[in-house]
N, C-alpha and C positions, 0 to 999 in steps of 0.2 A: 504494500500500500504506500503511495506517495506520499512526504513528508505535506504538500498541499492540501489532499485527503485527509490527513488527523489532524493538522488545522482547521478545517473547515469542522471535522466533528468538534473538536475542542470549544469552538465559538458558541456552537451547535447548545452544547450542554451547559454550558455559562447563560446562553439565551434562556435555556429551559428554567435555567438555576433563580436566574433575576426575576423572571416572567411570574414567580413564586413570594417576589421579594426578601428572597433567603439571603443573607451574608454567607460566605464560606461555612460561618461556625455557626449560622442557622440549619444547613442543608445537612452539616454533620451530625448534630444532632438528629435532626428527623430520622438519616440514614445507622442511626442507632439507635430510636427507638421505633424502626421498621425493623430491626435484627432482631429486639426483644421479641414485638409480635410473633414474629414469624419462630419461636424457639432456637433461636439464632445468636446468642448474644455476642456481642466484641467483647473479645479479652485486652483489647487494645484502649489506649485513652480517646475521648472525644479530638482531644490534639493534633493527634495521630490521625484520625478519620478525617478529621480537615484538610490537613497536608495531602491526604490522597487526593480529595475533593480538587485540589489546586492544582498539582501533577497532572490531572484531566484536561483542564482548563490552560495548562501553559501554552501562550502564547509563541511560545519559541521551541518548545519539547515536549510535547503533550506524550502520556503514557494512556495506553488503553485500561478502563478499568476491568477487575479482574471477575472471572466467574461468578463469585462472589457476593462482588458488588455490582456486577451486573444484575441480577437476582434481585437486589436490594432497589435498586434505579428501577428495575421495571415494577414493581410493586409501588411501590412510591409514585411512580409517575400514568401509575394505571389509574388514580383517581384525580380527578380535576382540584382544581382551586377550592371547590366546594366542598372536598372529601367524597364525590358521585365519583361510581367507576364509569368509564370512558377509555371503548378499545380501539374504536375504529379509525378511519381516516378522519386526519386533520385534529386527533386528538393528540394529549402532552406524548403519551405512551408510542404514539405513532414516531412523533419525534425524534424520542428517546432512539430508536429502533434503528432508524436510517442513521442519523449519528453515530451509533455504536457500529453500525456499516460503513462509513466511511473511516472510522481506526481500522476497520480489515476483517472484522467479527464477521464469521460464515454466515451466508445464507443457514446452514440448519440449526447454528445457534441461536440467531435470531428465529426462526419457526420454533424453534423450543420453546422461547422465551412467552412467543403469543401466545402459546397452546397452554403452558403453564399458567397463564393470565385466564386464557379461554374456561380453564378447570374451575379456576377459582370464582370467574363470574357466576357460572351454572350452578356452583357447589352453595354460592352464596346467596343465588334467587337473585342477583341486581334485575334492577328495573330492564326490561331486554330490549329498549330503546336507546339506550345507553352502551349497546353492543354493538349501533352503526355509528356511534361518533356524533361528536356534537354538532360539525354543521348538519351532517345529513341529519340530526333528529329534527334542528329546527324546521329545514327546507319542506323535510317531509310534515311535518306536524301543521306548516304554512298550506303546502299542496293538498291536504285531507281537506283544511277550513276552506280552500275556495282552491278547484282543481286548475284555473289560469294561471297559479304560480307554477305549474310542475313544467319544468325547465330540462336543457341537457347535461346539465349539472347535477339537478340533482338523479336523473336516469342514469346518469354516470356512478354516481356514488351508489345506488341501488344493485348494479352490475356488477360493483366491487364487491359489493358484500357480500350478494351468492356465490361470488368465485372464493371469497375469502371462506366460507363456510365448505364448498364443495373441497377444497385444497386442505380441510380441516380432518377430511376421510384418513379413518388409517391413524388416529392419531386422538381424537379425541371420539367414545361412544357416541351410538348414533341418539342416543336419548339427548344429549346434549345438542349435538347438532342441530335436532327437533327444535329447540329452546331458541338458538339460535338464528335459525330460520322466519321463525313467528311471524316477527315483525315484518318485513318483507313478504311474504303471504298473507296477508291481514291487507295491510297496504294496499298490494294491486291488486285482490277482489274489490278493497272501497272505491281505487283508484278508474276501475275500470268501467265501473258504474256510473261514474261522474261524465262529466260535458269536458273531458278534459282538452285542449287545442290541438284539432286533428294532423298538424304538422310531427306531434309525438308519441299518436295513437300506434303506429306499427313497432316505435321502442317499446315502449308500453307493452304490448302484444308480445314481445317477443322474449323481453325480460319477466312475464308473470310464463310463459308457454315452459322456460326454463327454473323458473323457481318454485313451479309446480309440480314440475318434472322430478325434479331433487328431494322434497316432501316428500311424492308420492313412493319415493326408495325409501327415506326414512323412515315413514308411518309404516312401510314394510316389515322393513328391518326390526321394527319396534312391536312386531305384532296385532296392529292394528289396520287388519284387509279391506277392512269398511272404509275406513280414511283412504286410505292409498287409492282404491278403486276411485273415488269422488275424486282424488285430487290428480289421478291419471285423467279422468275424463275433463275434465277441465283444464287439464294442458294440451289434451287432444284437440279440443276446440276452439281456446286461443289459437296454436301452433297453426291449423286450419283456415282462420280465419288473416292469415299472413300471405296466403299465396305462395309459401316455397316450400315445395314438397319434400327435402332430406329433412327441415325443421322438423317436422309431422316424421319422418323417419325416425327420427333422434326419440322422440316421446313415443313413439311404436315399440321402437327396441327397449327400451327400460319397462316398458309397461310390460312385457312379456315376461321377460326375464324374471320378473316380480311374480309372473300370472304362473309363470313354471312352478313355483311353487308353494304356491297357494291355491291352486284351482287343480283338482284331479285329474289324469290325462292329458294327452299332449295337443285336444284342439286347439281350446283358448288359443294356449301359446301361440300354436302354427297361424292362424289366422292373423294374431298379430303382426309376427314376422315376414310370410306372407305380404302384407298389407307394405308394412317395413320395406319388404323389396321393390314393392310397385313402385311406391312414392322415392326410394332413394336410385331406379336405376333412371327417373327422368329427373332428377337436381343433377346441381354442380358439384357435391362434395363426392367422389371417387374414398375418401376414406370411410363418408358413413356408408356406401356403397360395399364395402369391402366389408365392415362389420355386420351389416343386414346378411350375407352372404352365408359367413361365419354361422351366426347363429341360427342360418338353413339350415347348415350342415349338422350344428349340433340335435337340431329337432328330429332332424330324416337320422341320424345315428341312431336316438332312441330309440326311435320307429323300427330299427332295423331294415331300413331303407338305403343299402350301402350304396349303390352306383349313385343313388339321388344326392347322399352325403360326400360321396367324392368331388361329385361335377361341381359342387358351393363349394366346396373349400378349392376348388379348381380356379372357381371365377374369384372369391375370395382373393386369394394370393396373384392372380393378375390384377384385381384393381389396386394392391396395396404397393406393385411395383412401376404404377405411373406415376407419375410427376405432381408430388401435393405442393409444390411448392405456394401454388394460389390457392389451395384449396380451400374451401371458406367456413369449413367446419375446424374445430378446435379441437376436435379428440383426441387423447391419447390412444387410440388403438394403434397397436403398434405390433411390428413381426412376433415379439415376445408374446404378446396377448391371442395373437392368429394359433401359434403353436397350441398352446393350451385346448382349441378347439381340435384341432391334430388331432391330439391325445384323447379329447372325449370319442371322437370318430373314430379312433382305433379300439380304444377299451370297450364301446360296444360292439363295431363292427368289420374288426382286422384284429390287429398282433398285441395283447398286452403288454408285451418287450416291447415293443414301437411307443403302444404309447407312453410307457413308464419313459423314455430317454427323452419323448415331447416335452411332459409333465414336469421333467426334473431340467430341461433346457429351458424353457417357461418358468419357472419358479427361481431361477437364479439371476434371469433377468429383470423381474419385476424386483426391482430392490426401491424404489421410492417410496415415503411415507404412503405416500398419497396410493400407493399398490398393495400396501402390504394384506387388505383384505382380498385381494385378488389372489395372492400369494397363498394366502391360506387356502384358498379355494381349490387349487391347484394340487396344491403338497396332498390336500384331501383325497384328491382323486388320484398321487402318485400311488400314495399309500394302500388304495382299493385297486393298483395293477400291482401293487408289489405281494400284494393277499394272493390274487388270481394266480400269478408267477410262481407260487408257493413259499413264499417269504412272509409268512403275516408277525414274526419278532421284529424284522427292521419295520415293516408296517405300523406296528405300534407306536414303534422309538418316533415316528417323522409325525406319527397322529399328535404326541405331547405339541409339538409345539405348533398344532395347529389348534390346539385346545387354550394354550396361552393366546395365540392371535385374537382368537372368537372369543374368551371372554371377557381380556383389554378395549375388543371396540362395539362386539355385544350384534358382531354380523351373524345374522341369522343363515344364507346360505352355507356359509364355510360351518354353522353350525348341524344343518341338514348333511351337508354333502359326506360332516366325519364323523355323523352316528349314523349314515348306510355302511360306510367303510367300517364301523366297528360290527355292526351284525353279522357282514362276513367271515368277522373273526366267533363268531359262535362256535365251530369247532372248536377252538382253543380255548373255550372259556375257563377252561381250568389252569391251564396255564398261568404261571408266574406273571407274566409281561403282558398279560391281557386283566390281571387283576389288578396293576396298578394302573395300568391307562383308564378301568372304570376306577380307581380310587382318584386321580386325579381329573376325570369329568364329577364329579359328584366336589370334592371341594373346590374348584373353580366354580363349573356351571351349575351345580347344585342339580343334576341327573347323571 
């Protein structure tokens, strides 16, 4: 990081410091009796804590502050001037954040730090208006009272937020999430209802098509079908009422996926997907094109439908080898992800050796936060070809830590997919290694 770079943060945090009215030996303070709170205390003198505070701040040598005291800063500067917590954009904590980014502090230091913030909000019930940030709450709280204020601005800050909550998977449960969400779901049901300036009706349209979208996984994930249902359908008909047919693709394929299991049989699903394919093989996105494909192929593999399941994963991996460079959808689906569908196609209807080496190629790529319930999902199904194969001891060992995954983020399918893989192990129920993998589903997930 450039000596200009930790200047600039250094300023950054002096700004933040003043903005508070704190002297040095005020901020040291506070940032020690945030340590008490937090069962943290300094063994060090107030004196001391100042001297750091200033090391930050030098104008000529600035020092990064440490772990620590980063932990300490974000908490502290999670609540506004008022003592309200405030996470989002344009709040103190936002600031804190990108400062402590330009001393050099990683990207997944920084995602720590929100998520660790993010715990504590949910944990502590704040007001959940308070968790888009202060200018968005006013914008938005202006835009409810008379819908002519709602601006690009504030559909910008709206946009942030889902993406800040969707990038939140994998890291924080999905109950939280839920909580999370709220606000922005609430909003563009009132938002939508209103007279709002048809210059912003299609953002509008396209930001609730997408934040309904997200809900209707979580209300899944959460066990709640009746929600999810209402709130897939209601992204269906936003998305629809946009005119671009991969949108409506995008809200097809999660609705399915969802409908796979929750709904008996593989109509539902296929119909979806189906529908998925229509609508994504006349858009512009070639990647949601490739993943509509994908999940042909996984529905014709259950079916036992193999030549129908090869041809999709055929067309599958030709769209995902054109050129996205414009493509105008944002997913991550990616080779890593294509595989995994491999591997379901094979484990029904081909080589369980095939698919264990998709499964376990697939699983090693998904290594982002934001994967790692995919990950699980995965490992789930390595574990159900490693059974078949005749291995169900390493089968268990790879199920633990799919059982830590599912009940850190409380994903319902990775939780579906590794109590099928454990019933296969019903031969060995006696077995050693199949009595602690049910001793440890029973103290995590409490079955």
């Amino acid at each position: 990081m450039s000596a200009h770079s930790r200047l600039t943060g250094a300023a950054m945090l002096k700004r933040l410091r003043r903005s508070r009215g704190w002297s040095l030996a005020n901020a040291a303070q506070a940032l020690v009796d945030m340590a008490v709170r937090l069962g943290q205390p300094f063994d060090t003198s107030i004196a001391s804590v100042q001297r750091s505070v200033a090391r930050w701040e030098s104008n000529t040598s600035p020092i990064v502050p440490s772990e620590r005291y980063q932990l300490l800063l974000a908490h502290l500067y999670a609540h506004d001037a008022r003592g309200q917590m405030s996470l989002g954009s344009g709040s103190d904590l936002a600031e804190l954040l990108e400062a402590l980014g330009h001393f050099g502090v990683s990207e997944g230091r920084l995602s720590e730090l929100r998520t660790i913030l993010v715990r504590t909000a949910t944990d502590t019930g704040v007001e959940l208006l308070a968790l888009l940030g202060p200018s968005t709450q006013a914008a938005l709280s202006a835009a409810l009272a008379d819908p002519s204020h709602l601006d690009e601005g504030l559909l910008t800050a709206m946009r942030d937020s889902i993406s800040h909550v969707n990038g939140q998977v994998g890291s924080v449960p999905f109950v939280r999430l839920q909580l999370l969400l709220a606000p922005i779901i609430e909003s563009c049901r009132r938002l939508l209802n209103m007279s709002v300036p048809n210059v912003f009706l299609p953002d509008l349209q396209l930001i609730s098509a997408q934040a309904y979208t997200l809900a209707g996984r979580f209300a899944f994930e959460t066990r709640d079908d009746d929600a999810s249902r209402a709130l897939y359908s209601a992204a269906t008909d936003v998305a629809s009422s946009l005119g671009v047919p991969w949108r409506r693709a995008v809200v097809h394929m999660s609705n399915a996926l969802v409908t796979l299991y929750s709904t008996p049989g593989l109509d539902a699903a296929k119909a979806l997907i189906d529908a998925a394919v229509r609508d994504a093989r006349v858009g512009q996105s070639v990647t949601v094109r490739a993943r509509a494909h994908a999940l042909q192929a996984e529905i014709a593999a259950r079916a036992g439908a193999e030549k129908h399941a090869k041809a999709a994963l055929a067309l599958a991996w030709y769209d995902l080898d054109q050129d996205r460079a414009t493509d105008p959808a944002t997913s991550s689906f990616s080779p890593a992800h294509l595989r995994g569908f491999e591997g379901i196609t094979s484990l029904y209807v081909g080589d369980p050796a095939q698919a264990h080496d998709y499964f376990a190629n697939s699983a090693q790529a998904l290594v982002a936060p934001r994967e790692r319930v995919q990950r699980a999902i995965v490992s789930a199904d390595q574990a159900l070809a490693r059974i078949r194969l005749g291995d169900p001891q390493s089968a268990a060992e790879l199920l633990h830590s799919c059982i830590d995954a599912a009940s850190e983020t409380g994903g319902r399918v990775a939780m579906i997919r590794m109590h099928r893989a454990r019933q296969d192990l019903r031969p060995w129920r006696r077995e050693g290694f199949v009595a602690d993998l049910d001793d440890h589903l029973i103290e995590s997930l409490g079955r």
